[in-house]
C-alpha positions in Angstrom: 0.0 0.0 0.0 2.5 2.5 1.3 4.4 1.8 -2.6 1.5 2.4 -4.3 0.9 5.5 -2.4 4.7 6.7 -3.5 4.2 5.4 -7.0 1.3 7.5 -7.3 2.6 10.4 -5.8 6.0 10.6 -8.3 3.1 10.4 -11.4 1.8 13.3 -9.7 5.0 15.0 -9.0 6.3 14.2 -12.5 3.1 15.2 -14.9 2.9 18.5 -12.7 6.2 19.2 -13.4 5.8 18.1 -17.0 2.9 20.7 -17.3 4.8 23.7 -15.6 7.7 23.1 -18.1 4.9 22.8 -21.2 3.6 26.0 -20.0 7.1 27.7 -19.7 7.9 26.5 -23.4 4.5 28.3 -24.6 5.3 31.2 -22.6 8.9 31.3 -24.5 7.1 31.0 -27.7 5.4 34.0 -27.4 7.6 36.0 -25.5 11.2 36.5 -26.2 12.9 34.2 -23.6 16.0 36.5 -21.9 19.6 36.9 -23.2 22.3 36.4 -21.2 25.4 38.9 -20.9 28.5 36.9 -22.1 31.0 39.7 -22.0 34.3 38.7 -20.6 33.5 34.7 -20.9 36.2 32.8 -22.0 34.6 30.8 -25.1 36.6 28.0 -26.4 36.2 27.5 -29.8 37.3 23.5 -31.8 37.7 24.0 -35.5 37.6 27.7 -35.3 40.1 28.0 -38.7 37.1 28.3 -41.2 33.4 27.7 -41.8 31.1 27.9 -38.8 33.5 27.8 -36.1 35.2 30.9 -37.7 31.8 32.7 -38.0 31.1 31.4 -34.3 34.2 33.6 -32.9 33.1 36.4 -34.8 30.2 36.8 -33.0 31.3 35.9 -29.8 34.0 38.5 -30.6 31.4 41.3 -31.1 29.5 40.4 -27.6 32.6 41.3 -25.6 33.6 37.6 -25.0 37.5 36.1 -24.4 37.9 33.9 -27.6 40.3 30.8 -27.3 40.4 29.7 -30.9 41.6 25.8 -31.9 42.2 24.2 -35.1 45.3 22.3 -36.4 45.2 24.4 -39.2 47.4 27.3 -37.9 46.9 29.8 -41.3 43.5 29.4 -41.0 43.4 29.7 -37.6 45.8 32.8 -37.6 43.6 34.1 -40.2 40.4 33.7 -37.8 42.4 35.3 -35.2 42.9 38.1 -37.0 39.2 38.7 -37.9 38.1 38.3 -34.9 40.2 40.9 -33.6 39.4 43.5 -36.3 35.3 42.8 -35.5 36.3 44.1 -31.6 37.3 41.6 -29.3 40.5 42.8 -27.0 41.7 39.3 -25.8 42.2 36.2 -28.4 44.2 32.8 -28.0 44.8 30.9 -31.3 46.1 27.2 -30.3 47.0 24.6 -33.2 45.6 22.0 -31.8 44.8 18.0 -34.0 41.7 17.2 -32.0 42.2 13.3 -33.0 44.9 13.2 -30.5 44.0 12.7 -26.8 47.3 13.6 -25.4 47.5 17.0 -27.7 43.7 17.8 -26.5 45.0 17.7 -23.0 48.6 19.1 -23.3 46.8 22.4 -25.0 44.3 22.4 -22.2 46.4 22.8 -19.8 48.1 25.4 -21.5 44.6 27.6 -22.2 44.3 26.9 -18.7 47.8 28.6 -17.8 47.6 31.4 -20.1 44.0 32.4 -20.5 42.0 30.9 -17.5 38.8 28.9 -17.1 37.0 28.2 -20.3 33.1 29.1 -19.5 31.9 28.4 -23.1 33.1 25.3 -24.6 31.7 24.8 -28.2 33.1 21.6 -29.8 32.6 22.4 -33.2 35.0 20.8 -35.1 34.0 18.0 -37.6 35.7 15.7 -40.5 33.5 13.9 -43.3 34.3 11.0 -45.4 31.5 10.9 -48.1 31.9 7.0 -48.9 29.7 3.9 -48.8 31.0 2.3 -45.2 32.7 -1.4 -46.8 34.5 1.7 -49.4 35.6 4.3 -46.3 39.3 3.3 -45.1 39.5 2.2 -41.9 42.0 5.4 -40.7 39.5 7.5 -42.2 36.6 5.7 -39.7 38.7 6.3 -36.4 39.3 9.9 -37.8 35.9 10.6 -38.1 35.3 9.3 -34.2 38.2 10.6 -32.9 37.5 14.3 -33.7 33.6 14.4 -34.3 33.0 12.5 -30.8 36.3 11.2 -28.7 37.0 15.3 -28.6 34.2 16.0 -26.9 35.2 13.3 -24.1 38.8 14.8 -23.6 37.7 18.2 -23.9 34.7 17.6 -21.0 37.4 16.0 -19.4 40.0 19.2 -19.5 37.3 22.0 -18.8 33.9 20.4 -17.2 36.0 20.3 -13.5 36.8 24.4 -13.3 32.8 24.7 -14.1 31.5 22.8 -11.9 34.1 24.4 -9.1 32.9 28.0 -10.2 29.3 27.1 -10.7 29.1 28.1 -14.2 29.7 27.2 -17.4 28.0 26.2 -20.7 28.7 23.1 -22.7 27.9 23.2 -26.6 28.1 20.6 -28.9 27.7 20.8 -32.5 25.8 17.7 -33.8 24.1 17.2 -36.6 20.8 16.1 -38.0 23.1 13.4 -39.5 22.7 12.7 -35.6 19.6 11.6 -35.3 18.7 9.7 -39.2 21.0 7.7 -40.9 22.2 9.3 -43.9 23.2 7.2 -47.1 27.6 7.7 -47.6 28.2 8.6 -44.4 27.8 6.3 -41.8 30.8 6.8 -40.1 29.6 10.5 -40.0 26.4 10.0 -38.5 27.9 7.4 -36.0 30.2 9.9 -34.9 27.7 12.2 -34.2 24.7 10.2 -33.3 27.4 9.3 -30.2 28.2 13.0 -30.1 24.7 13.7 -29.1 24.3 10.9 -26.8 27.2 11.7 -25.1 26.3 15.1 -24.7 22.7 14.6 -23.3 24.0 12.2 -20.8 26.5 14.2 -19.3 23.5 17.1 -19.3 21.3 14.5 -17.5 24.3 14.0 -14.7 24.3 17.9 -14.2 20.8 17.6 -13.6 20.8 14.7 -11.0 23.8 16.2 -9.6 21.7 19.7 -9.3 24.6 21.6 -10.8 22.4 23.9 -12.0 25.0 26.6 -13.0 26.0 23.9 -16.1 24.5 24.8 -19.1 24.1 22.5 -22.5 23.1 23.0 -25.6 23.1 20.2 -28.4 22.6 21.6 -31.7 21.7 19.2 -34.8 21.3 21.4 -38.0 20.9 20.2 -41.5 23.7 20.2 -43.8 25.2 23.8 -43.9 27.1 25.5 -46.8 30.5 25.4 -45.9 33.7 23.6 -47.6 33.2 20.7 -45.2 29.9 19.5 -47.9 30.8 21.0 -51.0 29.6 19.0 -53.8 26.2 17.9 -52.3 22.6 18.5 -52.4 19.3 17.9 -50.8 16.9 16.2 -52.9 14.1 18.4 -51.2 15.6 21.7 -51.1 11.9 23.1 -50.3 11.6 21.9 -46.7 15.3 20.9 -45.9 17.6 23.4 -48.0 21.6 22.9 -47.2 22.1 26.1 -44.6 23.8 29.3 -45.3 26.2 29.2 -42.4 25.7 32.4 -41.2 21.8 31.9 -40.6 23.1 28.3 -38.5 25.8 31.0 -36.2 23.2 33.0 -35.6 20.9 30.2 -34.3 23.6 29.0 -32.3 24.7 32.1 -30.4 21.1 32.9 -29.7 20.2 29.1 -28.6 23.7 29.5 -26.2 22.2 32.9 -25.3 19.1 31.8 -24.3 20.6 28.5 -22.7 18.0 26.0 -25.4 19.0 22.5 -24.4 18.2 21.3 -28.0 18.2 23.4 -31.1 17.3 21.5 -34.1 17.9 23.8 -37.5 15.5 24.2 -39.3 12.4 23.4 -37.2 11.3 21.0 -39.8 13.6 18.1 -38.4 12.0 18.1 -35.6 8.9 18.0 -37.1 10.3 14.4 -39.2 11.8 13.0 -35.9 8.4 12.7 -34.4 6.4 11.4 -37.7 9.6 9.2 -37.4 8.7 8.3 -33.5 4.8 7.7 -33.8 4.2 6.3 -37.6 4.6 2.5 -38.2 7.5 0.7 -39.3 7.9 1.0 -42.5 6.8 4.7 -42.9 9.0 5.5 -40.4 12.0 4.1 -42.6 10.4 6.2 -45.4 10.0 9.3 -43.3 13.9 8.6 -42.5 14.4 8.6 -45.7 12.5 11.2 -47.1 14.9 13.3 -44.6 17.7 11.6 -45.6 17.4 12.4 -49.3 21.2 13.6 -49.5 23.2 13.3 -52.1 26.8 13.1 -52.0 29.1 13.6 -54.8 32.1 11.0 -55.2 34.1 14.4 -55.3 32.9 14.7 -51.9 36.0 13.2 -49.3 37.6 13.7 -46.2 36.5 17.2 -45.9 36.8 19.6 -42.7 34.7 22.3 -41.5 
């Protein structure tokens, strides 16, 4: 009797808690939810030499922020520097830094740690692609893909989550991809790199929550193929509802998802839309709704690309 009581009392607990958060969400809809001031936050930026890292920094840079800027290409990265110092921001770090190496993800840690201070923002951004049917995708190319789409994001947690959870605050980004959530012909090492990305991600989100560490942040962003080097070459079959992204519409999403501290941020809208016909239909529409999403095609052109 006295479990049943408990049992019933947790429903109660948890659907009144599901409506208040319901009700917050609508209330967000309609009003602008509030920014926050990230002026003077150190932001750590992975694959910050080009594409959307690069236009990340930028607009970091413009909101007062410290910008600590990796990539293991240093010209590009040098070159990012530079911009982001001529759009306004007084203190940048560039660091070349191969994020498929453990031991090099924590040897320039420490040094960002030394030399600029506590990372507050950590957006692991930076992404490789193979573009080949998996039995034709080397196997080097495979653990390249893991190793800097996903293992990063372990090492990185690893060199920066500690200092937030000291100081209470912090915000943990990863860049995902819809290629996250469907499986996408030619690139399934891709999507299993970031499919684990995600996973990863939301889990460590759910330990800050049972943990109450409430001054963690997360967001996991998935967005649709964007226009950057890292997919030239391809196309969307239904460039109507999922058009490949200009990159500088996806930065802005970002910043303004980090801003508002959105858990999940899913660009465009439509994917979410897919992922719950995907969810609820039967079987076999479901595999067609995947695919329907999935409708991607990749050029052989298309290999071993950064962003």
């Amino acid at each position: 009797m006295a479990s049943s009581l408990k049992s019933s009392k947790e429903l109660v607990v948890f659907l009144g808690k599901s409506m208040i958060a319901f009700l917050e969400s609508l209330i967000f809809t309609i009003i602008p939810k509030p920014r926050k001031n990230v002026a003077g936050e150190i932001v750590l930026i992975t694959g910050a030499g080009s594409g959307l890292g690069r236009l990340l920094a930028l607009r970091f840079a413009r909101l007062g922020s410290v910008l600590v800027l990796w990539d293991i290409n240093k010209e590009g990265n040098e070159e990012t520097c530079r911009m982001v110092r001529e759009a306004g921001a007084t203190r940048v770090y560039a660091y070349t830094c191969d994020c498929s190496q453990r031991e090099n993800i924590y040897r320039v840690a420490e040094q960002v740690k030394k030399e600029v201070g506590d990372v507050s923002i950590l957006i692991n951004n930076a992404g490789v692609v193979t573009g080949k049917n998996f039995l034709d995708c080397p196997d080097e190319l495979i653990e390249k893909a893991l190793d800097v789409n996903f293992k990063a994001h372990l090492w990185t947690y690893k060199s920066f989550l500690p200092a937030m959870i000291a100081n209470e605050h912090g915000h943990l980004v990863c860049i995902s991809s819809s290629a996250g959530l469907v499986g996408i012909n030619k690139l399934a090492d891709y999507c299993a790199s970031k499919f684990a990305a995600f996973g990863f991600a939301e889990s460590v989100f759910m330990e800050t929550i049972v943990q109450k560490l409430k001054g963690i942040k997360t967001t996991i962003v998935c967005p649709f193929f964007i226009k950057t080097g890292m997919f030239e070459g391809c196309s969307t079959a239904r460039p109507f509802l999922l058009p490949l992204l200009e990159p500088e519409y996806v930065a802005d999403k970002i910043v303004d998802g980090i801003l508002t501290d959105k858990v999940y941020l899913n660009v465009p809208k439509f994917i979410s839309f897919v992922l719950f016909l995907k969810s609820i239909l039967p079987v076999k529409m479901a595999v067609l709704t995947a695919d329907y999403m999935g409708a991607f095609n990749v050029m052989d052109s298309f290999v071993g690309k950064n962003k």
